[in-house]
C-alpha positions in Angstrom: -14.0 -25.9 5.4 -15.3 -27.4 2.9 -12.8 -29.9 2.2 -13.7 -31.1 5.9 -17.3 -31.4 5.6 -16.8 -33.4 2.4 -14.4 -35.5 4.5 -17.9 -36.1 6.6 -20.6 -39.1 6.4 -24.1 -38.2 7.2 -24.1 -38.6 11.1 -21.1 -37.0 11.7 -22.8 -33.6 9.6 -26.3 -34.7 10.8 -24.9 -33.7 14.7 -23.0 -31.0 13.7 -25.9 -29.4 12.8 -28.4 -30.4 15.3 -25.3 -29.1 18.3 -25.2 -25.6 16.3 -28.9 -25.3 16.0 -29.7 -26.7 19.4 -27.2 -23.9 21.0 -28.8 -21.1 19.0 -32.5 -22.3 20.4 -31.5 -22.5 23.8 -29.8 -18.9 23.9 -32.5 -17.8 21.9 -34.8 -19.4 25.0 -32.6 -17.8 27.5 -32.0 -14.5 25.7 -35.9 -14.3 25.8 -36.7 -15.1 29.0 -34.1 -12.5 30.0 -35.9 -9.6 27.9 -39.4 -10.6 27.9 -41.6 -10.9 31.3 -43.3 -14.3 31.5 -45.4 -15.8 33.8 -43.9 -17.2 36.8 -45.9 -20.4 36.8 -44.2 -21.1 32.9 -41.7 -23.9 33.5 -38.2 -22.8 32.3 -38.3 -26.4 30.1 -41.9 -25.6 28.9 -40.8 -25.1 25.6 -37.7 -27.3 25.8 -39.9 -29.9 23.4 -40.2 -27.5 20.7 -36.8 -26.1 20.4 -35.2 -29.6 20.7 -37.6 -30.5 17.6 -37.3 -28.0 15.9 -33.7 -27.9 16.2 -34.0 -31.6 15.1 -35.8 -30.7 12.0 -33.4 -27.9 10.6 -30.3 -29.8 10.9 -32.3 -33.1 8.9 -33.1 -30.7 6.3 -29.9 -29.2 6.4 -27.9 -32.7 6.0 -30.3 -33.4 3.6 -29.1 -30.7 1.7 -25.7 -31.1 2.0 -26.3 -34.7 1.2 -28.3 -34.0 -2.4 -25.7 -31.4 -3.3 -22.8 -33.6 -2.5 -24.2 -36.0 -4.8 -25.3 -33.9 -7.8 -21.5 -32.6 -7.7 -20.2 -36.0 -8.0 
């Protein structure tokens, strides 16, 4: 696995991680509106804006990370 990512440039890890943490907030959306009762005016894509950010956000910081250590290995 790691031979792979090193294989990688930035996009190509950058959307990686955004398709792995975008999957994990939209079951996480979907396992919670499955256990929790909300109110049936809430829009199923009411929160579609945070967890496509947020999911945005953690896999920029994760490629940044990658990145930095990729290049303080050498």
């Amino acid at each position: 696995m790691n031979d792979w990512m090193r294989a990688r440039n930035g996009w190509t890890i950058l959307l990686i991680f955004w398709g792995v943490t975008l999957t994990g907030g939209l079951l996480g959306e979907a396992m919670s509106r499955m256990v929790f009762e909300h109110h049936p005016a809430a829009s199923v894509t009411s929160n579609l804006p945070w967890v496509v950010g947020g999911s945005l956000f953690v896999a920029l910081s994760g490629t940044v990370g990658v990145l930095r250590r990729r290049r303080r290995q050498g």
